[in-house]
LUMDO-413474 format. One line per 5 residues: number of its first residue (from 1); their letters; for each residue y, x, z of N, C-alpha, C, CB. Coordinates in pm, whole numbers, plus 50000, padded with zeros to 5 digits. Last residue first. Glycine has a CB too. Layout:
% LUMDO-413474
NUM> a> Y/X/Z/Y/X/Z/Y/X/Z/Y/X/Z; ... .
END
This chain:
% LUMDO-413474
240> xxxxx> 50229/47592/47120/50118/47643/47049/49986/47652/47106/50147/47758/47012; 50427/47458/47243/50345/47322/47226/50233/47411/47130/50443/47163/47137; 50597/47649/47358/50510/47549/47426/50418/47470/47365/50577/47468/47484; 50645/47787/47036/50527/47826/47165/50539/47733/47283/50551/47990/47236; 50827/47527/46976/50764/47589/46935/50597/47626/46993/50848/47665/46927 .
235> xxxxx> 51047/47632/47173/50992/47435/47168/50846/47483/47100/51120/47278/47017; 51110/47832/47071/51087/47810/47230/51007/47669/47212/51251/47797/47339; 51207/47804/46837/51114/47864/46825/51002/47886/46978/51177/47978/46764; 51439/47607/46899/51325/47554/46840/51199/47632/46814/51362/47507/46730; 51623/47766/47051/51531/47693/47111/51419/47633/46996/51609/47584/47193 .
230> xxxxx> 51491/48106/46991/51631/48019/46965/51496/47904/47000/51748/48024/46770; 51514/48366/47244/51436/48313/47145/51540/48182/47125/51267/48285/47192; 51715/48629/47341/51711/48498/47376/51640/48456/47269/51836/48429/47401; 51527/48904/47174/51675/48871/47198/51618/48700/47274/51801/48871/47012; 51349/49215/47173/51372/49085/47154/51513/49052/47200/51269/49006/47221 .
225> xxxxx> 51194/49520/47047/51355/49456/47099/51383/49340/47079/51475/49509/47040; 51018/49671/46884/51014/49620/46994/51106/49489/47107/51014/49722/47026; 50953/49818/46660/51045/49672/46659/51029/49596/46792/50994/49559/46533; 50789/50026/46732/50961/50069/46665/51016/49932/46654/50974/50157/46483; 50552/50095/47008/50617/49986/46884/50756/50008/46835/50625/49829/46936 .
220> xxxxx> 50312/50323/47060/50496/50319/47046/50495/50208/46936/50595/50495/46978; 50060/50390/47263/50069/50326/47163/50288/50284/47175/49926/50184/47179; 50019/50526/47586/50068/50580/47407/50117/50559/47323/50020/50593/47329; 50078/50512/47863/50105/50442/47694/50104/50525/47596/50244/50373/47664; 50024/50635/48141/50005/50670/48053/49964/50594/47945/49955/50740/48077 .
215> xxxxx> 50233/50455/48428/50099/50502/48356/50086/50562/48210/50015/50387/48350; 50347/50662/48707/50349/50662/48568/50236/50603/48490/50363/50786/48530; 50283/50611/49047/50281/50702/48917/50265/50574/48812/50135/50833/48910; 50352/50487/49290/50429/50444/49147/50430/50538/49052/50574/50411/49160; 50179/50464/49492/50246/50617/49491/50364/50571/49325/50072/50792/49457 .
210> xxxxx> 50013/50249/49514/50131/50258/49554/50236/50379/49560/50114/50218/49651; 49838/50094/49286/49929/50212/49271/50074/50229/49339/49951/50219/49134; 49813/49852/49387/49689/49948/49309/49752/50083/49314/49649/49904/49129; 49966/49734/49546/49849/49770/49596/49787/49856/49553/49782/49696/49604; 50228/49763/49410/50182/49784/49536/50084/49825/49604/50187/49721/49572 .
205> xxxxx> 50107/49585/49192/50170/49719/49138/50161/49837/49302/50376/49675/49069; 50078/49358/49293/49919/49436/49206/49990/49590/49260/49894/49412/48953; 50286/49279/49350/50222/49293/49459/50083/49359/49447/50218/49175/49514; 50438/49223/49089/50469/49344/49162/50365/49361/49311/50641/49333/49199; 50235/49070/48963/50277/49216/48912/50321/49282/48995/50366/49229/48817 .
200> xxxxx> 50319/48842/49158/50202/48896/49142/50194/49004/49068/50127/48818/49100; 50585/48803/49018/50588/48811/49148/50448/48912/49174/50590/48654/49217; 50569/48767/48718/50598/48886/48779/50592/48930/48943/50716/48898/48737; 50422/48492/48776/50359/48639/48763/50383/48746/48737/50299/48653/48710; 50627/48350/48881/50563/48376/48988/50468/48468/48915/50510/48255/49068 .
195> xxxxx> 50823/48339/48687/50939/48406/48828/50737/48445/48874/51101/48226/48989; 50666/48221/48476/50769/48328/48443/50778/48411/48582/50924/48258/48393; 50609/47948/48590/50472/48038/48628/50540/48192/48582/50299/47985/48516; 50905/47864/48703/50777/47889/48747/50667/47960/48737/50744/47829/48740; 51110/47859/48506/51173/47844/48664/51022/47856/48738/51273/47664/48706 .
190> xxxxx> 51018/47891/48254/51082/47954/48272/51117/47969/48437/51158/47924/48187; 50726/47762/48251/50718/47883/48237/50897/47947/48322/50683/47905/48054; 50665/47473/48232/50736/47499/48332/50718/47683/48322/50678/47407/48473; 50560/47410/47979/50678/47352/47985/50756/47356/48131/50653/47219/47939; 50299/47462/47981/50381/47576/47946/50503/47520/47946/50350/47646/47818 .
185> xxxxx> 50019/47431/48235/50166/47371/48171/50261/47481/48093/50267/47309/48304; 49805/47677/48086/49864/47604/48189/49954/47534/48140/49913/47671/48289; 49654/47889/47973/49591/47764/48002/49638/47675/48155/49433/47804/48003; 49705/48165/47885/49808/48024/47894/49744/47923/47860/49935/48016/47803; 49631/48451/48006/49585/48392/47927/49661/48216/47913/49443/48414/47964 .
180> xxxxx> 49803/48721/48095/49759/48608/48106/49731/48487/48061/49786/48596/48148; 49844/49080/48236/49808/49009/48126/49763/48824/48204/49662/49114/48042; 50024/49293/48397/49894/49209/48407/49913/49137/48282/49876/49106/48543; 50060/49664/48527/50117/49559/48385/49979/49438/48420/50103/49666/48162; 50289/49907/48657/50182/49813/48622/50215/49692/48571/50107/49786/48723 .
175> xxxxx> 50476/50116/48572/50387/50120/48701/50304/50061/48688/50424/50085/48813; 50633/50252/48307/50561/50173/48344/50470/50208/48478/50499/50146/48235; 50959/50419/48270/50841/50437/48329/50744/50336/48397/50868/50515/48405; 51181/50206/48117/51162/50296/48279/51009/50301/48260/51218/50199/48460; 51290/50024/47954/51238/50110/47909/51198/50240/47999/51308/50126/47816 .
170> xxxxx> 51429/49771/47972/51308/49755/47956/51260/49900/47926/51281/49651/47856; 51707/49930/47831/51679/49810/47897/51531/49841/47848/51766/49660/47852; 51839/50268/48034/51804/50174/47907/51728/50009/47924/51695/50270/47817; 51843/50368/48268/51973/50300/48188/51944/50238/48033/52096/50427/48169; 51541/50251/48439/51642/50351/48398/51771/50293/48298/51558/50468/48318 .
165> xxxxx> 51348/50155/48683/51410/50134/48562/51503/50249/48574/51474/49991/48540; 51043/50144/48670/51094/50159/48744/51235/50223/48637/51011/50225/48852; 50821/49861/48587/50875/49986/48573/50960/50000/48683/50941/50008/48447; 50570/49617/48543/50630/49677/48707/50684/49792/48630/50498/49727/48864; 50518/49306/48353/50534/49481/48379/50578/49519/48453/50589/49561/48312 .
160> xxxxx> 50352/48997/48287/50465/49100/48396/50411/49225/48383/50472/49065/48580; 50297/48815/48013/50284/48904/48096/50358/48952/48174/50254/48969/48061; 50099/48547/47806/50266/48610/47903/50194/48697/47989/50381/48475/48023; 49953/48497/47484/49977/48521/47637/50073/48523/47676/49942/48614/47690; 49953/48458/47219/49926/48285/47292/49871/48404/47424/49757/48118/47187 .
155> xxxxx> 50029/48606/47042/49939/48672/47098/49879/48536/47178/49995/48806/47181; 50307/48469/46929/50190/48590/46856/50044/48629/46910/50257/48736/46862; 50373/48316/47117/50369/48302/46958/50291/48357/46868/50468/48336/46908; 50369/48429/47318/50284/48325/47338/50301/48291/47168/50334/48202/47469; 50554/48664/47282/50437/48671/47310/50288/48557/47318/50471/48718/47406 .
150> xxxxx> 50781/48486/47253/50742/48570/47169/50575/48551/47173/50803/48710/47205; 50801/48447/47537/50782/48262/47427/50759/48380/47295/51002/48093/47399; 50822/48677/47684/50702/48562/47742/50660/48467/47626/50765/48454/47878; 51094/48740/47652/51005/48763/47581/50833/48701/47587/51024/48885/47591; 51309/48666/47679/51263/48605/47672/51109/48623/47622/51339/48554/47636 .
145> xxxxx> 51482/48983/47603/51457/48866/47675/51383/48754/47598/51581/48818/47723; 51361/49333/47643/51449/49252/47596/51452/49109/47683/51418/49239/47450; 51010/49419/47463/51157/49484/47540/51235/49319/47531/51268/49652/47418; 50700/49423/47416/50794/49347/47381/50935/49364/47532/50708/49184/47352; 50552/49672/47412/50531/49551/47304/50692/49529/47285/50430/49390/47369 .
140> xxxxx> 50461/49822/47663/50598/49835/47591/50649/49770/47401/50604/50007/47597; 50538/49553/47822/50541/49644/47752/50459/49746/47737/50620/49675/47766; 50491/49182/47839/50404/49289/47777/50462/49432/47725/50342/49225/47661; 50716/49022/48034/50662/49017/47903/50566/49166/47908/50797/49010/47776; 50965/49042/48285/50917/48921/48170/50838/48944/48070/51018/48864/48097 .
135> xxxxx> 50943/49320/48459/51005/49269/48365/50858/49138/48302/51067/49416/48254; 51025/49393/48765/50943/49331/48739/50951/49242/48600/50931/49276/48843; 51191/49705/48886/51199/49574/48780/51055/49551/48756/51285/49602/48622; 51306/49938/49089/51157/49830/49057/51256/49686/48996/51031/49775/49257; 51488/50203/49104/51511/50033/49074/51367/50007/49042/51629/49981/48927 .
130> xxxxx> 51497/50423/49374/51354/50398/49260/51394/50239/49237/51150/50422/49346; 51699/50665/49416/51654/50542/49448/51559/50465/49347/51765/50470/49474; 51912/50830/49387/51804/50879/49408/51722/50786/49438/51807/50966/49485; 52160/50798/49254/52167/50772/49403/52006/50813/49462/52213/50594/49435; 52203/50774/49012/52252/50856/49041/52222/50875/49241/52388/50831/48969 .
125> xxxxx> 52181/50480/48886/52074/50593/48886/52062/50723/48979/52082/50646/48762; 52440/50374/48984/52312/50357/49065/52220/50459/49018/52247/50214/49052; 52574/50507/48754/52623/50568/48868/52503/50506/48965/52791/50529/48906; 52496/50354/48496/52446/50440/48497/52460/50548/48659/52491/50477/48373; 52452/49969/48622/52563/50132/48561/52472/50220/48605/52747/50180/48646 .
120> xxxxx> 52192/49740/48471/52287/49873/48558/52370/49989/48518/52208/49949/48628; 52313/49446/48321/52272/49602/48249/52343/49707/48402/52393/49640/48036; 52205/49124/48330/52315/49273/48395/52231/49345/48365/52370/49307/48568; 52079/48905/48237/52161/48922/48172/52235/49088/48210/52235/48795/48186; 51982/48725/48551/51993/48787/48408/52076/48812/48373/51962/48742/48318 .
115> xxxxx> 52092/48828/48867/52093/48758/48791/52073/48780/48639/52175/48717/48822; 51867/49122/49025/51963/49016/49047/51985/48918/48921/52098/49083/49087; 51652/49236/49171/51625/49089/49123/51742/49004/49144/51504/49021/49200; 51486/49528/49230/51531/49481/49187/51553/49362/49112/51536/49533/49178; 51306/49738/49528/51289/49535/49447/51470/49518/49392/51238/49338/49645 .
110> xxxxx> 51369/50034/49558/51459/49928/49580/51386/49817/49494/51619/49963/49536; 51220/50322/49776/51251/50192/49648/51313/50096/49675/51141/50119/49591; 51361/50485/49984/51333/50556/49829/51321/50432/49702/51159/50654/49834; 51639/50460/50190/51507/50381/50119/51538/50494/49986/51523/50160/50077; 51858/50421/50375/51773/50523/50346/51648/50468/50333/51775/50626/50437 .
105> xxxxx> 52115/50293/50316/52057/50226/50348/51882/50289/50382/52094/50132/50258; 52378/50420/50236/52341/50438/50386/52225/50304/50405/52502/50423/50501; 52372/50396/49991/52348/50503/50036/52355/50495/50160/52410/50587/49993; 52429/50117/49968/52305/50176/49889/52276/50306/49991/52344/50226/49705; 52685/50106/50008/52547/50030/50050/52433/50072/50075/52509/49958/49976 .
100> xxxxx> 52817/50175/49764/52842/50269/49939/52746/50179/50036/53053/50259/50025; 52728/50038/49637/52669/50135/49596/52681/50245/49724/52728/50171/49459; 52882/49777/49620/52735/49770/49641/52689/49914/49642/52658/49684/49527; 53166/49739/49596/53092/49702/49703/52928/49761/49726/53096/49555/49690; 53164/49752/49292/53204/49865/49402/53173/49855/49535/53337/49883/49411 .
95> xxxxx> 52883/49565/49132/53059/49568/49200/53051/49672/49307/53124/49401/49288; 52643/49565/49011/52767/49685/48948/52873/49670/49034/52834/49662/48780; 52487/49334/49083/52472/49484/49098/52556/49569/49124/52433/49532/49010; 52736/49067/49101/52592/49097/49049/52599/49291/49125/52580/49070/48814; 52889/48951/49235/52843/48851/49170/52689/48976/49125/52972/48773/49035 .
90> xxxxx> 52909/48903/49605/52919/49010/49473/52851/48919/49406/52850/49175/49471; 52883/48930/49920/52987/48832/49840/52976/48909/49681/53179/48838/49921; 52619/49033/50100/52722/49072/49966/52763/48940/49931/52647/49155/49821; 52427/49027/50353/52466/48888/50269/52602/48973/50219/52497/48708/50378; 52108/49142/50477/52263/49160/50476/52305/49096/50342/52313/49325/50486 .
85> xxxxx> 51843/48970/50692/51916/49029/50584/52067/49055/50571/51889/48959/50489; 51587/48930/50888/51746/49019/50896/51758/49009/50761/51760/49200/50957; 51370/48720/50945/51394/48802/50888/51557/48840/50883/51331/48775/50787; 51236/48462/51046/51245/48473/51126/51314/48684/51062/51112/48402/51213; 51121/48304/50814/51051/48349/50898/51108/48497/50958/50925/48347/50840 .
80> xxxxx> 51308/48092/50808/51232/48036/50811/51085/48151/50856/51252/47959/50688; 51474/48253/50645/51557/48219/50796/51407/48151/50840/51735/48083/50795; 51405/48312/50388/51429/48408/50509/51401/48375/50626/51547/48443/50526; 51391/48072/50332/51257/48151/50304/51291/48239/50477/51256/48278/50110; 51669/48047/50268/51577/47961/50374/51423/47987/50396/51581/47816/50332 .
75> xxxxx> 51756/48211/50104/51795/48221/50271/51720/48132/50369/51949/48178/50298; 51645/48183/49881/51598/48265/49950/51637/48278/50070/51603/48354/49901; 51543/47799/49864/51649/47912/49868/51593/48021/49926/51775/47881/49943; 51308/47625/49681/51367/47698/49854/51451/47798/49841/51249/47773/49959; 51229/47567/49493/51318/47484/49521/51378/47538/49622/51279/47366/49540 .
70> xxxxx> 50952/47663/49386/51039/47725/49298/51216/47657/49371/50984/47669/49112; 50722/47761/49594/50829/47658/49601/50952/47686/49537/50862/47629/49732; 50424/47923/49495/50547/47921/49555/50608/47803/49504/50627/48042/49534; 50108/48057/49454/50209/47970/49394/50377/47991/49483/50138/47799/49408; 49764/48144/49393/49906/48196/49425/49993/48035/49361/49950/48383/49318 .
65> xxxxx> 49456/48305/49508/49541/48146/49478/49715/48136/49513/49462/48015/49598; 49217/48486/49383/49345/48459/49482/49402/48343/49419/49464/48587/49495; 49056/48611/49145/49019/48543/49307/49074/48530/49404/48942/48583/49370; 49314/48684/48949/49211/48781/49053/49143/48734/49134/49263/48869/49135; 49443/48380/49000/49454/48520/48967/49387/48584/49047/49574/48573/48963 .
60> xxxxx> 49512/48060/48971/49420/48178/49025/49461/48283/48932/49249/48153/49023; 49782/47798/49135/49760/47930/49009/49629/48077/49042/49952/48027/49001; 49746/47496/49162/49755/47626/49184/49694/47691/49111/49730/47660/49285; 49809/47168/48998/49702/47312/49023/49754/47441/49067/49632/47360/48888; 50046/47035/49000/49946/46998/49117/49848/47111/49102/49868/46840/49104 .
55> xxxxx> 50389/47232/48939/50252/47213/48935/50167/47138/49016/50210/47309/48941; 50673/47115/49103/50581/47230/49098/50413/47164/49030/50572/47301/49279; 50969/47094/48913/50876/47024/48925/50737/47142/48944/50881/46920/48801; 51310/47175/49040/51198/47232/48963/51077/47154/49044/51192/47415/48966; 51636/47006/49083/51484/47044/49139/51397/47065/48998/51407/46900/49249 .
50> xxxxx> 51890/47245/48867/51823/47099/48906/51658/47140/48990/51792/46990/48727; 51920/47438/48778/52018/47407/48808/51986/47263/48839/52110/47445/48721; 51828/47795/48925/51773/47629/48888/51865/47614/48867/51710/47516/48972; 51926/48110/48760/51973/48029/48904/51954/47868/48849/52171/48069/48962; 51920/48237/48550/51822/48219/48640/51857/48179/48768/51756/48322/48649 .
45> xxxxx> 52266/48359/48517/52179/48355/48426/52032/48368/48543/52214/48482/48302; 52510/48167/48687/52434/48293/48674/52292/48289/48616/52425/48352/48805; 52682/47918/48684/52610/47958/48566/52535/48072/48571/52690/47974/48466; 52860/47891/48938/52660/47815/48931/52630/47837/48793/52625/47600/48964; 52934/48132/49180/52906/48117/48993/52825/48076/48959/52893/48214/48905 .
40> xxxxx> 52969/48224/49411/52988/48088/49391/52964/48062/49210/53152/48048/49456; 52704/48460/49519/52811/48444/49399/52829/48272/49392/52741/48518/49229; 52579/48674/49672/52581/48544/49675/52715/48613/49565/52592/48436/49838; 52277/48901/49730/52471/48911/49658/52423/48758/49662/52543/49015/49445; 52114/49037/49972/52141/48911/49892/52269/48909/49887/52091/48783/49943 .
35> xxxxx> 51893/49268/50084/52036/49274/50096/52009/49145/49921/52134/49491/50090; 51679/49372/50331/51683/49258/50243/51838/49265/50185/51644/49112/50327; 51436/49640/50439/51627/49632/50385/51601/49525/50278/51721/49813/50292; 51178/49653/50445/51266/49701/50575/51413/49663/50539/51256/49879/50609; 50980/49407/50284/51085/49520/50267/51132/49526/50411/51215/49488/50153 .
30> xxxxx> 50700/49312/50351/50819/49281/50415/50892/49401/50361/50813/49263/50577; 50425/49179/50270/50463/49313/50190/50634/49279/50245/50419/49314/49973; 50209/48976/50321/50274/49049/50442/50320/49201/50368/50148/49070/50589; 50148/48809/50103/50083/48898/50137/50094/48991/50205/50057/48927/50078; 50323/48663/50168/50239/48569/50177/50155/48661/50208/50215/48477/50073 .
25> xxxxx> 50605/48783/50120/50631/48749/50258/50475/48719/50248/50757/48623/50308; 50570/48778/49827/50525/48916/49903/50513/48873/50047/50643/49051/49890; 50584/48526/49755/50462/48584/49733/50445/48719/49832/50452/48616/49577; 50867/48498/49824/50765/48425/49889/50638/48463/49873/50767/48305/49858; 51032/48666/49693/51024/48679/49857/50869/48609/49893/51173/48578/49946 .
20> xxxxx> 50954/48633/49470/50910/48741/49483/50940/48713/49632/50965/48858/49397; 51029/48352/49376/50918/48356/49390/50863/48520/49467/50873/48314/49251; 51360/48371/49423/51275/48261/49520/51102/48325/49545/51268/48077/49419; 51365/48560/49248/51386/48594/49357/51323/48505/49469/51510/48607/49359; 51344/48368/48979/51273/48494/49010/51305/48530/49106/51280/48592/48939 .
15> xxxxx> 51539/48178/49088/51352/48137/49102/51261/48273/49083/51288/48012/48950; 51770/48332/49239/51750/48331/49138/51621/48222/49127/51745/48464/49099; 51985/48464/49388/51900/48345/49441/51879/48286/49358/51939/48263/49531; 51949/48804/49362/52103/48697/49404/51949/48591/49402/52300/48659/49238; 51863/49108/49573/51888/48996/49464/51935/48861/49487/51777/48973/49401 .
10> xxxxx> 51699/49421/49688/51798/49355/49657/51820/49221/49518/51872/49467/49645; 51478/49560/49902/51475/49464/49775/51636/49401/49746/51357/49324/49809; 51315/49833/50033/51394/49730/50003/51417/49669/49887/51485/49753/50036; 51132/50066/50178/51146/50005/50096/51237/49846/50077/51034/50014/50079; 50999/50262/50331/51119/50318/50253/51141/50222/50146/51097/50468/50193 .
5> xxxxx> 50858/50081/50504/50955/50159/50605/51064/50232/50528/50873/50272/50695; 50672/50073/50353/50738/49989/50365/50865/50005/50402/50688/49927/50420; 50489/50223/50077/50584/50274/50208/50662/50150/50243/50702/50411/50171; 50254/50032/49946/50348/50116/49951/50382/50155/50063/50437/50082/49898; 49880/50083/50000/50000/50000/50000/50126/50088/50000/50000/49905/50122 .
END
């Protein structure tokens, strides 16, 4: 298992954030340093904007039974068991606030999970700190966004990748990767089964390889680079 004692998570209150507190809190994986940017900005890219409808089947993986409450705030996750966190007024990563943070917070990894769409400044790299991204999709296939409704187009899977990121997008040193076959509702991917098998990526990534070596890819795709899928090609892979 990882280092706990050097490990923290930072992120705004996203369903990808909903699902990673709650899966890890399930498998007793507690970061030592919770730090949550709040932002009054109800457009932040992955923030519900209405109740999310949960599944009646729970989700197996590996001979485990995973799910979460895509509806619970992360403060109420928190507060609910009984956890410290430190609460940023910041809309995302990059505000000047956050980096004299950082460094008196003495952790080697950081759970990165703030709102889509932010590209880190290159000055967090700089701090000696391991960003864990739990990216949306199959790399090093498929970079970028949305990439889950690609992948279900071409391949009819979705996947989570564990890197550890660097100033390029999607392109940090792979830790671990799961694969998954889509014999489920696919009309709740984005606020649900999306947030909860990267959740499970990162708690594989933990277990199997908690030293976060590198894994060794070979195979290099040159068209790798997705963009927001347009909705009819989204409408599309749900109903493939």
């Amino acid at each position: 298992m990882i280092d706990l004692s050097k490990l923290g998570i930072i992120l705004s209150d996203t369903s990808r954030s909903r699902a990673y507190l709650q899966i890890l809190l399930y498998k007793k994986i507690v970061p030592r340093v919770i730090v949550i940017m709040v932002s009054s900005n109800e457009h932040l890219i992955g923030k519900p904007k209405q109740l999310i409808g949960v599944p009646d089947t729970l989700f197996q993986y590996q001979n485990d039974i995973w799910s979460f409450d895509p509806n619970e705030s992360v403060e109420v996750t928190l507060d609910k068991s009984n956890l410290g966190y430190i609460k940023l007024n910041v809309e995302n990563i990059n505000d000047p606030k956050v980096i004299p943070l950082l460094i008196n917070l003495s952790i080697d990894n950081l759970i990165y999970s703030g709102s889509g769409g932010v590209i880190l400044k290159k000055e967090l790299f700089k701090l000696g700190i391991n960003f864990i991204h739990s990216h949306g999709g199959l790399l090093p296939k498929y970079q970028g966004s949305t990439c889950n409704y690609y992948s279900l187009l071409e391949e009819k899977i979705i996947a989570a990748s564990v890197i550890l990121m660097n100033e390029k997008i999607d392109d940090g040193p792979l830790i671990h990767v799961i694969k998954i076959n889509t014999d489920f509702d696919k009309t709740k991917i984005d606020h649900y089964y999306d947030p909860l098998i990267r959740a499970i990526a990162l708690v594989k990534a933990f277990e199997i390889n908690p030293t976060l070596t590198k894994l060794e890819i070979k195979k290099e795709y040159p068209n790798s680079m997705y963009f927001v899928i347009h909705p009819v090609l989204k409408h599309i892979a749900i109903l493939k």
